[in-house]
Phi, psi and omega in degrees: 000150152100022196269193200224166180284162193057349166291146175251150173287158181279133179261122186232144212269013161279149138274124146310106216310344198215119188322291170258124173252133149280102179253120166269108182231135176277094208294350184271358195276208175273018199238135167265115193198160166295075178299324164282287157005301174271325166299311189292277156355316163264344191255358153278329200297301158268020178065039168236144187301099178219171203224182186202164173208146183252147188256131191255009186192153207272144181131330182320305164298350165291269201340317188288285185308033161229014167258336156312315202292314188277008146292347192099356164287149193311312196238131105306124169224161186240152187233134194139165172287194175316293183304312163318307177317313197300313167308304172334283156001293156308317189275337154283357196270133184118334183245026177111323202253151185302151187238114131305147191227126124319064185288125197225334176291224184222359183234272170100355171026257200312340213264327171291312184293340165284316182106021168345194070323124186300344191243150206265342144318305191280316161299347191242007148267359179285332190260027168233021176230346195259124139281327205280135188264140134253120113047105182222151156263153178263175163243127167273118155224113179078214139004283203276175163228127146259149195293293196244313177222143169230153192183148205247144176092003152220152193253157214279003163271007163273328170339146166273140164290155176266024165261319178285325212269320193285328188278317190265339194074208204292343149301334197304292177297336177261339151327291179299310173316317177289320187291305114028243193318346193278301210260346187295171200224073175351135183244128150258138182245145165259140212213143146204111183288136179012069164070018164248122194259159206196131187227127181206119183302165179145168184270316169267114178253121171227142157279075193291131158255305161270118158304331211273163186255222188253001186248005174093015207226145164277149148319276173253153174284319192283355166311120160201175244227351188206034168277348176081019205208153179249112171288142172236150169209122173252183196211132205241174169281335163326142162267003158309299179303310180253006113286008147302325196290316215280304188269337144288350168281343163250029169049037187288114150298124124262132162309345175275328195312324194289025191274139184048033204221126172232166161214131154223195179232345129250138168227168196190138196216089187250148163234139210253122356263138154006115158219150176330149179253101188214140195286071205054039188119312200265150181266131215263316190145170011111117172304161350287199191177126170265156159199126170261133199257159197201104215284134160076020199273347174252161181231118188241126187295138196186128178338000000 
């Protein structure tokens, strides 16, 4: 499909693990490239059948994968950053069926953390050449799911921007973050791990599934993605706290990295005064919260 006159389709000597591929894309994300194209050039090459839907506004992308699904397609993959994966994600989990991933964004986080390939060739020959699936864990908070994180303690005129993200790129996030910790105010958050309560002052609170970030760099070393378990960590203004942050972000074995650092698999988190919520990027709703962790529930297409 999608050929131009007089062109033949191309013969390649793989079969593809996956017939109808579906791509879900975001025109908003952070990469300027010949997308279509490149979707065509490789998915005739392997004889595979595809389709494509574009998205304008977040949500779009569940609704489009799961009117995919009930087409019949094999695959959804999403081309866009971590909050697109995110969206997807919500709309397979449950049916089974497998997530491809397109890194299109300005992080691509979760797409490092698979070991995706960075050029959008190589990904989109990866999901016509891979059978291997991997297992991964998600998170339940409420309703939703998340991928990679949730963190608690900036309000949504802190968000990093899509203005920021385009001029500085993946700097973008340690600019605003630093501009952040100058002006945020401490929070006591009540924190209760599998049923251990725990009280600790600070500016951030984050529960983590993925560590790794969008510059390739892990949070922690003790961080992993199918351990069955969620790290919480808060973050303080101290310098204990934000030289804990710091030797865990250099894989420092230290006794301090463990300072203000938990790990379990429900955590519920309430905080004096209230603070905003947000699910992988996105904005969730309001303390309190549970998140339960919920082992091996997405299956992601991987080298």
């Amino acid at each position: 499909m999608h050929l131009g006159p007089g062109e033949s389709q191309g013969v390649s000597a793989v079969t593809a693990p996956y017939d109808k591929i579906h791509v879900v894309v975001n025109p908003a994300s952070g990469k300027d490239q010949p997308i279509l194209n490149t979707l065509n050039d490789v998915f005739v090459q392997y004889g595979v059948d595809w389709s494509i839907s574009v998205t304008k506004k977040y949500g779009d992308a569940t609704e489009q994968t799961r009117a995919a699904l009930d087409h019949g397609v094999d695959l959804v993959a999403g081309y866009g950053g971590d909050g697109t994966q995110h969206e997807v994600a919500n709309a397979l989990l449950g049916t089974g069926r497998p997530m491809g991933i397109l890194p299109g964004g300005t992080g691509n986080g979760f797409a490092r953390e698979m070991g995706i390939p960075k050029k959008l060739r190589e990904a989109v020959e990866l999901l016509c050449t891979s059978s291997r699936v991997s297992n991964v864990d998600v998170a339940r908070v409420g309703d939703a799911w998340l991928i990679q994180r949730m963190y608690a303690g900036i309000e949504p005129d802190q968000q990093t921007t899509r203005a920021q993200k385009d001029k500085y790129g993946v700097l973008a996030y340690g600019i605003t973050g630093a501009r952040r910790l100058r002006t945020m105010r401490d929070t006591s958050f009540r924190l209760t791990i599998d049923g251990r309560t725990v009280e600790v002052s600070g500016v951030k609170c984050y529960v983590v599934n993925s560590g790794m970030t969008g510059t390739g760099v892990t949070i922690g070393q003790t961080f992993s993605i199918n351990d069955g378990l969620l790290d919480v960590f808060v973050l303080a203004r101290n310098p204990l706290s934000l030289m804990a942050a710091e030797q865990r972000l250099l894989h420092l074995e230290t006794p301090i990295e463990g300072f203000h650092y938990w790990q379990g698999r429900t955590i519920h988190i309430e905080a004096e005064p209230p603070q905003t919520i947000w699910t992988d990027g996105e904005y969730w709703g309001q303390t309190p919260v549970t998140v339960e962790v919920v082992p091996g529930a997405l299956g992601v297409v991987v080298p």
